[in-house]
C-alpha positions in Angstrom: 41.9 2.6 54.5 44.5 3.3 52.2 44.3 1.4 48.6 47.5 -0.7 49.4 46.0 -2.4 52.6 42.5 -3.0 50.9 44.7 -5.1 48.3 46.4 -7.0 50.9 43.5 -7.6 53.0 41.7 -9.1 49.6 44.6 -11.9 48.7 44.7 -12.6 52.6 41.1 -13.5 52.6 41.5 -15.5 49.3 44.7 -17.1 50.9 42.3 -18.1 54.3 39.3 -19.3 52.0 42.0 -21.2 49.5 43.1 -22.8 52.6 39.4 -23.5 54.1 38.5 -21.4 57.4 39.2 -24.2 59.8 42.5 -25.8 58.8 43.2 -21.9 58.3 42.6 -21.9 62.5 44.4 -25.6 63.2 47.3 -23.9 61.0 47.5 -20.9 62.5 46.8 -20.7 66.1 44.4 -18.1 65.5 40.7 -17.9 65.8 37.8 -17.5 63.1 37.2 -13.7 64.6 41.2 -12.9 64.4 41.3 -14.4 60.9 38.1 -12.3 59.9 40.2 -9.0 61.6 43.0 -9.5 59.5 41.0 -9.3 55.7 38.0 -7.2 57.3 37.8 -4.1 55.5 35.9 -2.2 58.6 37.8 0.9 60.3 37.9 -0.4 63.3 40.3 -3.3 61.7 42.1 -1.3 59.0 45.4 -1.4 60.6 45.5 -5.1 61.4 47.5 -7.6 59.2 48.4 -10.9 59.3 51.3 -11.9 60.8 54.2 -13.3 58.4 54.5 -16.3 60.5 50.9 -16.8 59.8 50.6 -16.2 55.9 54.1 -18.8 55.4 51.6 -21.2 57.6 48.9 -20.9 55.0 51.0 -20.4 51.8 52.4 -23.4 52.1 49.1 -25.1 52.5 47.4 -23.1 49.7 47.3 -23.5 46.3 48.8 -20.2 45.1 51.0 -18.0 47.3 48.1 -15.5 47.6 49.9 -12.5 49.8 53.4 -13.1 48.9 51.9 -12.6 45.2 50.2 -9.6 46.0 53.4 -8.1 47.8 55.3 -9.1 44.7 53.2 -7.5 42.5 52.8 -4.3 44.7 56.9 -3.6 44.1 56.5 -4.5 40.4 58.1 -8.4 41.0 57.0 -11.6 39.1 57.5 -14.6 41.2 58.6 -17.5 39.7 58.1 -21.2 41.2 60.3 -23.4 41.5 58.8 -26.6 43.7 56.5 -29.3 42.3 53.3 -28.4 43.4 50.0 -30.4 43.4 48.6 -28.9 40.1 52.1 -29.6 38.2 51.3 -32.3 35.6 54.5 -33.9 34.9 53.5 -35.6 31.9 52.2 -33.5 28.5 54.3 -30.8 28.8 53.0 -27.8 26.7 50.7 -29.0 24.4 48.3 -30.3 27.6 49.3 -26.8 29.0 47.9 -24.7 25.6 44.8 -27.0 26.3 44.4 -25.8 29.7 45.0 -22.5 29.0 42.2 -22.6 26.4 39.8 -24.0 28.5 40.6 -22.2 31.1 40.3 -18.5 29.0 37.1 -19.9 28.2 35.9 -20.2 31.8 37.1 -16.6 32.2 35.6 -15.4 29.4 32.2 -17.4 30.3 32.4 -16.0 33.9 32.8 -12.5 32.5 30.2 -12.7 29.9 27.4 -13.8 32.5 29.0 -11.2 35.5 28.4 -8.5 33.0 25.1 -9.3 31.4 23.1 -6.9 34.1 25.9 -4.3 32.8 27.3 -3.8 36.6 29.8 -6.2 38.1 28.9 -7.3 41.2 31.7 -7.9 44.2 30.5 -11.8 44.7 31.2 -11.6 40.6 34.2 -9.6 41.0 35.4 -12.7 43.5 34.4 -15.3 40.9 36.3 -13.4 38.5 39.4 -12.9 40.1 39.2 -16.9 41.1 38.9 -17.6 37.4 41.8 -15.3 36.8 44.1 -16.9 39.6 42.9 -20.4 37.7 44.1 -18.5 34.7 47.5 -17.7 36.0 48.2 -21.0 37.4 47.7 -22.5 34.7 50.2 -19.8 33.0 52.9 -20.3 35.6 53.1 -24.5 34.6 53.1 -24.0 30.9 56.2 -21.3 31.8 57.9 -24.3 34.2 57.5 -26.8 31.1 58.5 -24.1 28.5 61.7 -23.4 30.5 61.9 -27.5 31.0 62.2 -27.9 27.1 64.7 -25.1 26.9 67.3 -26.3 28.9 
């Protein structure tokens, strides 16, 4: 499977598992075996994605845009948001959001430090990792929306 549609098929497993496996199905239309197709890294499934229709179901139930992020990213494009979204604390502005980022850098860096200690990182640590690191950027992305808030 070409490197392109293993990334794809991880941030459409962390959009199903963002979004919980069965509201994933009651959103979708689509089984638990058809959701597992579409981020299963077998040969058998390497050519099957997730439909569009599908992925704007779940997106907009998920926390983070998961796929659109990772399509974004595969052309070089930084997505901004725009919407108020659950996680957006209207009140404190930046100095909650340097806060947050510190703790959450320390939860990365904590994560890190205890995936490593064997000196091999694991894929279940490689998944706690990258959830840390999608905390990370959230967290990012609001301190951006309140800098640009103060701005203008």
């Amino acid at each position: 499977m070409a490197i392109v549609g293993r990334y794809l098929k991880k941030h459409t497993e962390a959009l199903v598992k963002d979004v919980g496996i069965e509201a994933a199905c009651a959103l979708t239309g689509k089984s638990k075996a058809t959701l597992g197709r579409y981020y299963s890294d077998y040969d058998e499934h390497a050519e099957r994605f997730m439909p569009v229709d599908a992925v704007a179901a779940l997106e907009e139930a998920a926390t983070f845009p998961h796929v659109t992020a990772a399509l974004a990213e595969l052309k070089g494009i930084s997505l901004e948001f725009t919407e108020t979204r659950s996680n957006d604390r209207s009140k404190g502005g930046v100095n909650s959001d340097v806060i947050a980022l510190s703790q959450r850098f320390g939860m990365l860096m904590a994560e890190y430090h205890q995936s490593i200690a064997d000196g091999v990182i694991s894929a279940t640590e490689a998944k706690r990792l990258l959830k840390e690191t999608l905390a990370l950027q959230k967290v990012l992305i609001d301190m951006k929306l309140h800098l640009e808030d103060e701005g203008a």
